[in-house]
N, C-alpha and C positions, 0 to 999 in steps of 0.2 A: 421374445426377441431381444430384449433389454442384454441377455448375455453376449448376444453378437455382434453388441457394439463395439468402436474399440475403446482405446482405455488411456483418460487423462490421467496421469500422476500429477497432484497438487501437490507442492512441498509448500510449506507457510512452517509461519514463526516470527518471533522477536528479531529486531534488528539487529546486526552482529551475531546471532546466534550461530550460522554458518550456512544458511542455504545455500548460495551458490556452489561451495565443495561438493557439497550435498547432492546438488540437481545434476553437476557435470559427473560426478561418477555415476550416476545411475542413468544417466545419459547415455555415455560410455556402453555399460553394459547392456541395453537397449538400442543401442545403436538408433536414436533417435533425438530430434530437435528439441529446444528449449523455448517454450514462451517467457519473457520476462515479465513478471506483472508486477512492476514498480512504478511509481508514478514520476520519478525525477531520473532513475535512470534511463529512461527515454531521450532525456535532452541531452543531446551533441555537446552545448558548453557546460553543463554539469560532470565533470569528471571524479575528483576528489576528494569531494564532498558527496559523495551518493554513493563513492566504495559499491561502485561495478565491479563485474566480475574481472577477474585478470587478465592480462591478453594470453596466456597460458590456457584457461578456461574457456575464455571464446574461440581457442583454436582446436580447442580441443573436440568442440561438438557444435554443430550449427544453433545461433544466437537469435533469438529477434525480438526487438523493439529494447536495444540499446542501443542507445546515439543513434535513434532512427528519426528524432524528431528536435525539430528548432525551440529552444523558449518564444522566437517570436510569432510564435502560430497558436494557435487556439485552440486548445488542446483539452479534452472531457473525458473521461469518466464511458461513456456512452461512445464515442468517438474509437476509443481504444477496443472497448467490448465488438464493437464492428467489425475492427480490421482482425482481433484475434479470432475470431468466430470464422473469418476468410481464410485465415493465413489456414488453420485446424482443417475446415474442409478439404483443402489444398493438399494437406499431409495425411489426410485419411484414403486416400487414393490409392497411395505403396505403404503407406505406417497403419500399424494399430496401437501403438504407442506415439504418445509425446509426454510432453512436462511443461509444467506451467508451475512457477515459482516466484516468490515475492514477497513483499510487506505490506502491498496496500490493499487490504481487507476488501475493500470495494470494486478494484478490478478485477478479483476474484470473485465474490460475490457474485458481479457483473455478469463474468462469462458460464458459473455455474447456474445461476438463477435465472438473469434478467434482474431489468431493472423495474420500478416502480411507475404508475403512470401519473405523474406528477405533474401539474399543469405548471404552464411559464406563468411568472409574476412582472410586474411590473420594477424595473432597476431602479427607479427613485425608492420602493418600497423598500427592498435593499438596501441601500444606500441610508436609508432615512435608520434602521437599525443598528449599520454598522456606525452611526454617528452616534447612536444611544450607548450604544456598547463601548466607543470609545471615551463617550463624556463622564459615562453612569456605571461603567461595570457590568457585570454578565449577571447580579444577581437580580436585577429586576425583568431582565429577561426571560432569567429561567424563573422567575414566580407566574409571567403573562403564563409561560406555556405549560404551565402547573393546571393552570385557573382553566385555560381554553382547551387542553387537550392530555389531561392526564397517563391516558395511555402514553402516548409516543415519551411523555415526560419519563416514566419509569423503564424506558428504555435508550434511552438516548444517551448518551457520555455528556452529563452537564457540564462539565468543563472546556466542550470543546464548542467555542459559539461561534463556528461557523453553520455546525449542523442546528444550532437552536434557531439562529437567523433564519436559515432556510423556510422550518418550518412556519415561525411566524410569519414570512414573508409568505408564504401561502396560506395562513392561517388568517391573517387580514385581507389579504385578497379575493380568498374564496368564500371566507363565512364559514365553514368547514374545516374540522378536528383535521390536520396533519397527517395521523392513522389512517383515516378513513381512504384516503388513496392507496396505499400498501398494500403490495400483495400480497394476500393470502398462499396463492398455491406455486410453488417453483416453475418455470418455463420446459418442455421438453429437449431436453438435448442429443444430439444422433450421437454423443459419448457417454460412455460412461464414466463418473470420477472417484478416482481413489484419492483419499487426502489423507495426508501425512503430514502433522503438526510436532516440532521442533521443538525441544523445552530443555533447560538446563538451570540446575540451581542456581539461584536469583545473584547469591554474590557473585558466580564465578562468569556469570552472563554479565552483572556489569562492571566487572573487571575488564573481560572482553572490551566492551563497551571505552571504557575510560583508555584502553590501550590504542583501541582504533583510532581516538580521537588525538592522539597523541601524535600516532603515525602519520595519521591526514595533517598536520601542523608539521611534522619535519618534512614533508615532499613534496608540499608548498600548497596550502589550502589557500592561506591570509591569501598570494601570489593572484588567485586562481579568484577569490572574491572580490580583492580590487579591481579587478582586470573585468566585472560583472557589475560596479558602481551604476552606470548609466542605464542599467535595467532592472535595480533594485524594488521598482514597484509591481510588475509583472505578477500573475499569482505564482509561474514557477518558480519564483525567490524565494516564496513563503514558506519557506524551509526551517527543520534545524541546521545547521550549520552555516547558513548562510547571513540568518536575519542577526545572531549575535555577533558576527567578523564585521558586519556592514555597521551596527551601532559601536564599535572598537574604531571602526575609521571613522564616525565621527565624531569621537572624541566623549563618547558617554561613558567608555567604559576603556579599563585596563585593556593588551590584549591576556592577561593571565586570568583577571575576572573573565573574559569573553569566552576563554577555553574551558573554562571550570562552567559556565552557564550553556554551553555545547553540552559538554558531557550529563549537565543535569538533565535536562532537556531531552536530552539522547535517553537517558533512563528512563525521563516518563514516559517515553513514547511507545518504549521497550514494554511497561506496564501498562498502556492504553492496549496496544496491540495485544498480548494474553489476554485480557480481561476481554476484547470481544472475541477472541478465538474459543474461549471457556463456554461460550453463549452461543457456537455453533455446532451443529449434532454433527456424526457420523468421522471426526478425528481420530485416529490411530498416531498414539505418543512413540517418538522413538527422540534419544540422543541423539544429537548430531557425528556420534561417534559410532553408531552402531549401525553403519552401513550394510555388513552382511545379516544384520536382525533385518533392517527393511529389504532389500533383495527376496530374503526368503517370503518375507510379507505381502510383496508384490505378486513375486510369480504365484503363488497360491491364490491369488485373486485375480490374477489373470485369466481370460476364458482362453482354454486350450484351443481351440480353432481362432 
């Protein structure tokens, strides 16, 4: 029966690499809607900085969940997976196609898999780590989760400690390895998904990169971050682009140092995001130039009825 399902087009990739182009022409020729699975372009005052798509592209083919949602709302992970999994049902009614596009790996994740059944921890226990990690650095954190749960340690992106937090924070709470909540086996979906991962030689990806950053500074980022001061603690701040302009208006840094630490930033993120897309099965490479190589790739995996 699995053939007669219809069919999610996943587009992913590095950031700047070009998905948006990407998703609206193949939108286009599908005559079908666009999920956005970003995690900031969602929000309404994030404009500039999150390099949404263009108002050219949103008119081009039906959009959702850009500027669909407030910073001031509380906003998950899990929350998103909800509404996307509504909006799809919605659309599988008259479509057997949609698209779902983005960079943040775990909304994706999200609506292909499911999520994890992770128990809630208590927020001082949080909190008591994000204080260690601001006094002491990440490297004593990542030794606890070495020591207490090996597995998840050799998977996990040590550099990034909000996920290390996480787990200790469930990892003191429950008594219990991290891993051991993780699901084993993917959630049934009434789609089926084709994914198609993005890649382009690394210099000319963060050339991209360094050019974008460039463009967002003459059309008025700085503008666009000041005008964002009074909710700079929020977590949808906790951005690139944002948390370096906001230390620039306090006077920590140049704004030329601030644009040069965007872009680096911007780089690593570009190399976080391959590095877990390399670690997920079932990718079909294509250039973000080679629109009719995917086209043909699609429709050949398209069930004819």
């Amino acid at each position: 029966m699995s053939e007669r399902k219809p069919t999610l087009i996943v587009i992913a990739g590095p950031t700047a690499v070009g998905k948006s182009s990407v998703a609206t022409h193949l939108a286009k020729a599908f005559s079908c809607d666009i999920l956005n699975a970003d995690s900031r372009q969602i929000y309404q005052e994030l404009d500039i900085g999150t390099a949404k798509p263009s108002p050219v592209e949103l008119q081009a083919t039906p959009h959702h969940f850009v500027s669909s949602h407030s910073i001031s709302q509380r906003y998950t992970a899990a929350d998103y997976v909800e509404e996307a999994l509504a909006i799809l049902e919605g659309l599988w009614e008259d479509h057997r196609v949609a698209i779902l596009t983005g960079g943040t790996g775990l909304y994706i994740r999200g609506v292909l898999e499911g999520f994890d059944d992770i128990p809630d921890v208590d927020p001082q226990m949080t909190e008591a780590l994000e204080i260690q990690f601001r006094e002491s650095g990440i490297a004593a954190l990542q030794e606890e989760l070495r020591l207490k749960d090996s597995t998840y340690y050799h998977k996990v992106d040590l550099h990034n400690h909000r996920r290390i937090i996480r787990a200790l924070s469930v990892i003191r709470t429950t008594g219990q390895a991290y891993s051991s909540f993780l699901r084993q086996e993917p959630v049934v979906r009434q789609f089926r998904p084709l994914k198609i991962l993005l890649q382009m030689e690394r210099d000319a990806l963060y050339e991209r990169i360094n050019q974008r950053v460039d463009l967002m500074m003459e059309i008025g980022l700085l503008d666009e971050v000041r005008g964002l001061m009074d909710y700079r603690d929020l977590p949808s701040l906790q951005t690139v682009g944002y948390r370096e302009l906001f230390d620039h208006l306090d006077g920590k840094t140049s704004l030329q140092e601030a644009i040069e630490l965007i872009k680096r930033n911007s780089r690593r993120y570009a190399k976080r995001q391959m590095t877990w897309y390399r670690n997920q099965p079932d990718w079909q490479v294509f250039s973000p130039y080679e629109i009719e190589e995917m086209l043909k790739y699609i429709k050949q995996n398209i069930p004819k009825s």
